[in-house]
N, C-alpha and C positions, 0 to 999 in steps of 0.2 A: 734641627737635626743635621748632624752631618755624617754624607756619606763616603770612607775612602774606599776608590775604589784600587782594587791591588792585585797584582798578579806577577809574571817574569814577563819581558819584557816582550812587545809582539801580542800579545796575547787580546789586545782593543781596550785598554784603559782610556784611551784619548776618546777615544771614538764614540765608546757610551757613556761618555761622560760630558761631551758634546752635545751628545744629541736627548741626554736628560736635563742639561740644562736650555736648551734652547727649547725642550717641549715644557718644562716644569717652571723656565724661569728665574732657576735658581744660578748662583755665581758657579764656576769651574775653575778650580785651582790647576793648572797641569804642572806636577811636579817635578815633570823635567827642569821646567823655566826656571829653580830655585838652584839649582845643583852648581856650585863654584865652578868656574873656567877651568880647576887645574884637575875635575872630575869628566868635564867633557872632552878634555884634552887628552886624558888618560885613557877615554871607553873610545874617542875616535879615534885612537893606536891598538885597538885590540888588547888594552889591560882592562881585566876584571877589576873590580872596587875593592879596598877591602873597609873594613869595620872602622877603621879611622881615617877613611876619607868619605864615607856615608855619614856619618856623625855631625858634622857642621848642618848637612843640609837636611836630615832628619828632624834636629833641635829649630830651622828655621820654618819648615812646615807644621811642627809642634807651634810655631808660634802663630801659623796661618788657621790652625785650628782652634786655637784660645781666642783670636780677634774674632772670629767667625760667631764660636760659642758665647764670648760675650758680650756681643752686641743682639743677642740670641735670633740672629742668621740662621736661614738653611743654607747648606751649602754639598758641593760634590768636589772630591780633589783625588786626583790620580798621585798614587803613588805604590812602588813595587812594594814594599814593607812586606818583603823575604822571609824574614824569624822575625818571631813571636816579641825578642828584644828589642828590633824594630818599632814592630807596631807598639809596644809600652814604650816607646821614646815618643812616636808622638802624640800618644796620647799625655803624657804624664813627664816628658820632657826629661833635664836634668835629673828629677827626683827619679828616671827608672833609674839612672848610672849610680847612684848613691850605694858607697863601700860591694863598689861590685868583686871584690874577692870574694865574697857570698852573697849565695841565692837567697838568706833568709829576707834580706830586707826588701829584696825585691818579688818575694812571695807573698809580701803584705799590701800591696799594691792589686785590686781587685783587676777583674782580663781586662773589664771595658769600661767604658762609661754610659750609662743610660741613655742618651741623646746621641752618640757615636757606633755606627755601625761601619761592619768591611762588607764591600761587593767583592769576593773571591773570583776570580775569574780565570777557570782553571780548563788545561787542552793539554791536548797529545803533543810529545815533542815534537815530530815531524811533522805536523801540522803548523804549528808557531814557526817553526823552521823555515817552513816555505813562504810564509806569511813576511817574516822580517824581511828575506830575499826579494821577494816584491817588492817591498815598502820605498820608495826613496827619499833621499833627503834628510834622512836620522841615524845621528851623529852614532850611536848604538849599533854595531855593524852584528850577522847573524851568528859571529862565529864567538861571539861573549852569551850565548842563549846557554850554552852546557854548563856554564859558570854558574848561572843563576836558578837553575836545576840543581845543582848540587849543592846549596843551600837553601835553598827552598824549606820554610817549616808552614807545611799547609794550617791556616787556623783552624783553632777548634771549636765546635757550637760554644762554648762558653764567654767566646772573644766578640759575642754578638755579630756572628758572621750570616751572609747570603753566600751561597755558592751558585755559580754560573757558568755552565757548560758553553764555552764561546764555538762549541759545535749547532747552536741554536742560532739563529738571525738577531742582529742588534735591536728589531722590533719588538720583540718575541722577549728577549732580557729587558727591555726597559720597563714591558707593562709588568713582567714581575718583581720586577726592581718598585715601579708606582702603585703595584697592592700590595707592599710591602710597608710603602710611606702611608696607605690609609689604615693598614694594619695597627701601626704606631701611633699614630697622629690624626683618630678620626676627628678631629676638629679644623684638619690642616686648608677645609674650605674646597678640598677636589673631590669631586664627589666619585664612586666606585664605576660609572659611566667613563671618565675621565680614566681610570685605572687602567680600565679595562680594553682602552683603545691601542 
């Protein structure tokens, strides 16, 4: 199974994604790490992304999810996947782009895929706000956070989503993030003990 986890930025994709895999075992993609030089170049100037410079590095994590799924991997990987066209890119890669002058063809495209879930991981502005202000060291400075609010397309139950109030403790999200994984996968060998810790 794999899980992305997604939100705007600030918000602890890294963090419990960390620390599920270092409790679970499983690999962490952080999808920072994928993003081309002239996208970090651009967010440490204070420019917002736009849709064709996300694109490269969206189709390269659609490819980290395909190696993942078929070597049939669990896996956890951070990544913002903002709207909804996002996340069907990397699920479903090039084929979401296909004759994107219309939605028909890309309403033939189901939300999810059965083995792929989103950790939504969603907070108050000013909360993230003051969180990125603290942060140091990432290239993402606080003042590109209203950019990524304003595209923001929250997913919907049908995109196989968890939502996660990052006003709760990273402890607190992860064991329901791991009865989530034995909800799915009661075979997955952790037993509800394990879950529940």
């Amino acid at each position: 199974m794999i899980y992305i986890i997604m939100g705007v930025s600030g918000c602890g994709k890294s963090s419990l994604g960390m620390f599920l895999s270092e409790k679970l075992g499983w690999p962490f993609h952080e999808g920072d790490n994928y993003h081309p030089w002239e996208n970090i170049e651009k967010m440490a100037h204070g420019e917002a992304l736009t849709d064709k410079d996300r694109l490269p590095w969206l189709l390269k994590l659609h490819e980290v999810i395909e190696r993942e799924r078929s070597s049939g991997s669990d896996a956890f990987l951070a990544c913002s996947a903002l709207k909804r066209q996002y996340r069907q890119i990397l699920l479903y890669g090039s084929t979401a782009l296909s004759d994107s002058s219309s939605d028909s063809h890309r309403d033939i495209l189901p939300p999810t895929l059965p083995d792929v879930f989103f950790l939504y991981l969603h907070g108050d502005y000013d909360l993230i706000y003051q969180r990125m202000v603290a942060r140091k060291g990432h290239y993402m400075g606080a003042d590109l956070l209203r950019s990524q609010f304003d595209v923001l397309e929250p997913p919907s139950d049908e995109e196989n989503v968890l939502s996660l109030d990052i006003r709760r403790g990273i402890t607190d999200m992860a064991g329901e993030v791991q009865r989530h994984i034995v909800s799915q996968k009661p075979t997955s060998g952790m037993n509800t003990s394990e879950a529940a810790d």
